[in-house]
TIVO-2410 file (N, C-alpha, C; in nm, 3 decimals):
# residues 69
REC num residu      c1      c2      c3 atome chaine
REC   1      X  -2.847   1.157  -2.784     N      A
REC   1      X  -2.885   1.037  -2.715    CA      A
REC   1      X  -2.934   0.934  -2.816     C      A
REC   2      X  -2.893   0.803  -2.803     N      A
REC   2      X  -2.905   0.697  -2.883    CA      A
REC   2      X  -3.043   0.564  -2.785     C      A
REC   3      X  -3.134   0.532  -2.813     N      A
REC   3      X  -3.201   0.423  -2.750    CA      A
REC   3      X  -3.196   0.346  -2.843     C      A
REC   4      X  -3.163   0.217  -2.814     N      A
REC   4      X  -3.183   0.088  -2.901    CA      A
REC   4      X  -3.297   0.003  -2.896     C      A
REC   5      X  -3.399  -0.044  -2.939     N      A
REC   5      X  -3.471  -0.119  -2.909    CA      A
REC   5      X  -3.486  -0.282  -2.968     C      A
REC   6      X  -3.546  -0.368  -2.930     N      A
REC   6      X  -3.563  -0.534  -2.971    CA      A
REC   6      X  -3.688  -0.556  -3.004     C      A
REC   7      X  -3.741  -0.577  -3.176     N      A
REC   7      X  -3.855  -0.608  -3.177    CA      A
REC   7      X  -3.886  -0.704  -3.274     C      A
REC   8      X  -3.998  -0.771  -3.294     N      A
REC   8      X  -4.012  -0.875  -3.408    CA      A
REC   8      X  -4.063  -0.847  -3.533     C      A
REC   9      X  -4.013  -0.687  -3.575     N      A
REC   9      X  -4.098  -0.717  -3.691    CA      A
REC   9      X  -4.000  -0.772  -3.789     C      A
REC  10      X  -4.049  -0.837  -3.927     N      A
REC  10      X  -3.973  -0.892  -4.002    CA      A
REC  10      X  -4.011  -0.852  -4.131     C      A
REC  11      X  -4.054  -0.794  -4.171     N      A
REC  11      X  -4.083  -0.759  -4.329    CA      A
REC  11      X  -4.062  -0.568  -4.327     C      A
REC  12      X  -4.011  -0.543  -4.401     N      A
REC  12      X  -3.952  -0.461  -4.448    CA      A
REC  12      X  -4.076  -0.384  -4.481     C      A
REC  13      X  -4.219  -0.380  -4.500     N      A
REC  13      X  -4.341  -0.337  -4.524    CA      A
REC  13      X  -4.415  -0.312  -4.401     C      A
REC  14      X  -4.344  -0.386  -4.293     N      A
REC  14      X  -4.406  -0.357  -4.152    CA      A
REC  14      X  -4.308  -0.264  -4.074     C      A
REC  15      X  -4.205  -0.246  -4.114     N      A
REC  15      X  -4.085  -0.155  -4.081    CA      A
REC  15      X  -4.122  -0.009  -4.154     C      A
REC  16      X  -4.157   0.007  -4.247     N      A
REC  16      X  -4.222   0.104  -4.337    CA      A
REC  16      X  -4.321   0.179  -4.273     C      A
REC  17      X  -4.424   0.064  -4.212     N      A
REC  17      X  -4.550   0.143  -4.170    CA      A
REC  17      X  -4.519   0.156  -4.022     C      A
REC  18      X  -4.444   0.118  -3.945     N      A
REC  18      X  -4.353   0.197  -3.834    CA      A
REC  18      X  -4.313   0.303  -3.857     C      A
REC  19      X  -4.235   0.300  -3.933     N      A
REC  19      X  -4.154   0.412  -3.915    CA      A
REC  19      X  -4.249   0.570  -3.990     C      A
REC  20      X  -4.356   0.534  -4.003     N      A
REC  20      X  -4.412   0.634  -4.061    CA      A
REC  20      X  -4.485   0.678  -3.926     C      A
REC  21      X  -4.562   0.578  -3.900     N      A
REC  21      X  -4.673   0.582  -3.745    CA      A
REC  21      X  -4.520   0.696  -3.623     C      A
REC  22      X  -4.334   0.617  -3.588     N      A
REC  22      X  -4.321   0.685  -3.588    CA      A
REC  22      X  -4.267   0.823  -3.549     C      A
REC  23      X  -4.254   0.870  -3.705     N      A
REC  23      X  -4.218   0.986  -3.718    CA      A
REC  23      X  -4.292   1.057  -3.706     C      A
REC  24      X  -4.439   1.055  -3.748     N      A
REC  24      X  -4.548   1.145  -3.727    CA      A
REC  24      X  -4.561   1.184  -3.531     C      A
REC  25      X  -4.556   1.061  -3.472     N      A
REC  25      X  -4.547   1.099  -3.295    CA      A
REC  25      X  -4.410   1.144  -3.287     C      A
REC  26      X  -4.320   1.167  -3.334     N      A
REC  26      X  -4.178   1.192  -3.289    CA      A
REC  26      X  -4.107   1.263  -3.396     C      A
REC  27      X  -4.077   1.399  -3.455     N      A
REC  27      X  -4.089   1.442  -3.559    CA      A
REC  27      X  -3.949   1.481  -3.578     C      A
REC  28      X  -3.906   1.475  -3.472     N      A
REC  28      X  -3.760   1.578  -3.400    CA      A
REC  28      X  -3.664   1.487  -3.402     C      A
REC  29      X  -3.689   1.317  -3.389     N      A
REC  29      X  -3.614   1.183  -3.400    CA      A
REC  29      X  -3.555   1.155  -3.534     C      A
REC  30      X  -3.440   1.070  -3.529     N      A
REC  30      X  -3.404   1.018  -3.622    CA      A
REC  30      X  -3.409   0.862  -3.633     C      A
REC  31      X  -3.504   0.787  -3.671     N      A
REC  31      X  -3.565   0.653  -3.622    CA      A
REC  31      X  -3.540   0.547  -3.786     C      A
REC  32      X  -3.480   0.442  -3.708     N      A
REC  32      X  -3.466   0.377  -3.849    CA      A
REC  32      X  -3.478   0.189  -3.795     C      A
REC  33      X  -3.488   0.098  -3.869     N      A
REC  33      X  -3.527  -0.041  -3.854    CA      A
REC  33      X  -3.394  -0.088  -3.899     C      A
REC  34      X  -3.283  -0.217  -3.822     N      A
REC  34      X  -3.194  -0.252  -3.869    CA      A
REC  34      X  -3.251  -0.413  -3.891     C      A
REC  35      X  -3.357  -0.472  -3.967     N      A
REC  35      X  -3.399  -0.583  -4.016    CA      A
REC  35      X  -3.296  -0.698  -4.028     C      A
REC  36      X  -3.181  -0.654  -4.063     N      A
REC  36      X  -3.077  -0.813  -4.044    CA      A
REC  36      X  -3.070  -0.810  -3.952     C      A
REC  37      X  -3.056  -0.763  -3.841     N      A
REC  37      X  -3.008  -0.768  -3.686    CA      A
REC  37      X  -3.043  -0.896  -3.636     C      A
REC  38      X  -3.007  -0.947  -3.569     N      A
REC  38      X  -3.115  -1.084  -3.498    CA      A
REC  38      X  -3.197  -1.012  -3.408     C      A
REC  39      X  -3.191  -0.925  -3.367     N      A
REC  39      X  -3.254  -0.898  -3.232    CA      A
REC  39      X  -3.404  -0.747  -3.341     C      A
REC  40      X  -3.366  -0.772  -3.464     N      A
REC  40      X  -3.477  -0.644  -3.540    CA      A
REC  40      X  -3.487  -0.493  -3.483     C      A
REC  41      X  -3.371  -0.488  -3.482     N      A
REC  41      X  -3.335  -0.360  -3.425    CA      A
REC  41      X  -3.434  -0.215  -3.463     C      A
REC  42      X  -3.458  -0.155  -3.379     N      A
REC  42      X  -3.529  -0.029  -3.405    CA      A
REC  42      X  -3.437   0.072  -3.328     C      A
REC  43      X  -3.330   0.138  -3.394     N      A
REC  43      X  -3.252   0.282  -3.352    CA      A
REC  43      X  -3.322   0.427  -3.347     C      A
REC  44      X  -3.332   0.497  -3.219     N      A
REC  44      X  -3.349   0.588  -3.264    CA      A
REC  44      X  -3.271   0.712  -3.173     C      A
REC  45      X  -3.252   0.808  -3.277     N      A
REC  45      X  -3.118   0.887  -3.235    CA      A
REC  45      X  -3.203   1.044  -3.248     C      A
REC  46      X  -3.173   1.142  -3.113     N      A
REC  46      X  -3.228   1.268  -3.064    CA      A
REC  46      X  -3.223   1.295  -2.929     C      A
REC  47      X  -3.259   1.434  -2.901     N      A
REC  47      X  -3.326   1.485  -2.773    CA      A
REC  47      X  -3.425   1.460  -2.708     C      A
REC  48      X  -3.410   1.426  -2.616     N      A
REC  48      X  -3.587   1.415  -2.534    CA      A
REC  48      X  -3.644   1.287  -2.573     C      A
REC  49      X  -3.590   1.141  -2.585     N      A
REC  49      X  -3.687   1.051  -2.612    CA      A
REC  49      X  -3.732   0.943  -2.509     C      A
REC  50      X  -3.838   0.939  -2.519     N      A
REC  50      X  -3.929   0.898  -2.435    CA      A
REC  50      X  -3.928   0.723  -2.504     C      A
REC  51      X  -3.808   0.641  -2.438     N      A
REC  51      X  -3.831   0.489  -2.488    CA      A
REC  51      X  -4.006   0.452  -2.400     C      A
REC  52      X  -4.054   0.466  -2.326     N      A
REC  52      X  -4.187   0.399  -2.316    CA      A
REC  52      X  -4.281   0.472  -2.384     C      A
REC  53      X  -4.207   0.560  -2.479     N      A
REC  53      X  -4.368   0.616  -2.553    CA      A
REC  53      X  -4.367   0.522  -2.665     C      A
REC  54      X  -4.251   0.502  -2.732     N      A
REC  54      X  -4.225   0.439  -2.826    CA      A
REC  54      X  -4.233   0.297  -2.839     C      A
REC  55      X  -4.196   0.222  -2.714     N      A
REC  55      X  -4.275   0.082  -2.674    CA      A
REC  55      X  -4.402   0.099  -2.710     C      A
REC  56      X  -4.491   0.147  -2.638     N      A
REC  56      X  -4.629   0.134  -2.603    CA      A
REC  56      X  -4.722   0.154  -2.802     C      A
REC  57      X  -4.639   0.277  -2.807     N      A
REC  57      X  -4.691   0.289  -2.931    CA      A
REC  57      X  -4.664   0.195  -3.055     C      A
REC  58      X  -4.549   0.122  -3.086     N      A
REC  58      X  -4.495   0.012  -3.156    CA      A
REC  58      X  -4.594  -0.097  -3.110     C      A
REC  59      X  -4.624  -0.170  -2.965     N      A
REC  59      X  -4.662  -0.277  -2.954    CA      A
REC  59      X  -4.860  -0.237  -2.977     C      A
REC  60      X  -4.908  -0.110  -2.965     N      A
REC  60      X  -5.039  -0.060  -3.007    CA      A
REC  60      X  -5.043  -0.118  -3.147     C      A
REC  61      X  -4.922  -0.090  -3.229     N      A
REC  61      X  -4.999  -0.179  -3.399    CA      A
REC  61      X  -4.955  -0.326  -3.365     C      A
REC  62      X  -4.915  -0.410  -3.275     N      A
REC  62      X  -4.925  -0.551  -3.288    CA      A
REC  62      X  -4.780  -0.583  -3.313     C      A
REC  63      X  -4.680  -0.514  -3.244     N      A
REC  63      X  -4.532  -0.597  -3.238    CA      A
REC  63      X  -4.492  -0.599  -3.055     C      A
REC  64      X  -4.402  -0.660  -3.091     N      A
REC  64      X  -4.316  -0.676  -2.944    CA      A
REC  64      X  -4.142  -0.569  -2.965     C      A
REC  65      X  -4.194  -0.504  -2.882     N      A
REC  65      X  -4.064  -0.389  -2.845    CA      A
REC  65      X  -3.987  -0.410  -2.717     C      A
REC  66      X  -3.903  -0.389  -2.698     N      A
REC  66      X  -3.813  -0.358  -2.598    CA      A
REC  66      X  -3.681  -0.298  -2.587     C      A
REC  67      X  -3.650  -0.200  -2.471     N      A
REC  67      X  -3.559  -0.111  -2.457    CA      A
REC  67      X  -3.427  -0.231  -2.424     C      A
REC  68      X  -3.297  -0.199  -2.515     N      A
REC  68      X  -3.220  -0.301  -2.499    CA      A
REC  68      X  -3.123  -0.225  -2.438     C      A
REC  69      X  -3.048  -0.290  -2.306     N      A
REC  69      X  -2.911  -0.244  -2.257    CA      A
REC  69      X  -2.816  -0.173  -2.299     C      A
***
């Protein structure tokens, strides 16, 4: 299973400390930041994922997430 998400981060240092925050809640995911995207793509590819855990927890450090179509 693939979820796509839409968010604003823009520096490559705030994509970093995502993706660390996370892998530590989601260990079993394969989660990565597509930064050229227009839309700041956040992919993440596995079993069992919970897109509103991953909202809630992304917009907890101060971004805007959303589950995209």
């Amino acid at each position: 299973m693939v979820e796509i998400f839409k968010t604003n981060v823009q520096k490559k240092t705030q994509g970093k400390m995502l993706l660390r925050i996370l892998h530590e809640a989601f260990p079993s995911l394969k989660i990565n930041f597509d930064l050229s995207d227009v839309d700041k793509v956040l992919r993440v590819e596995g079993e069992n994922i919970t897109a509103s855990r991953i909202v809630i927890l992304v917009k907890e450090h101060g971004f805007k997430c959303e589950l995209l179509d």
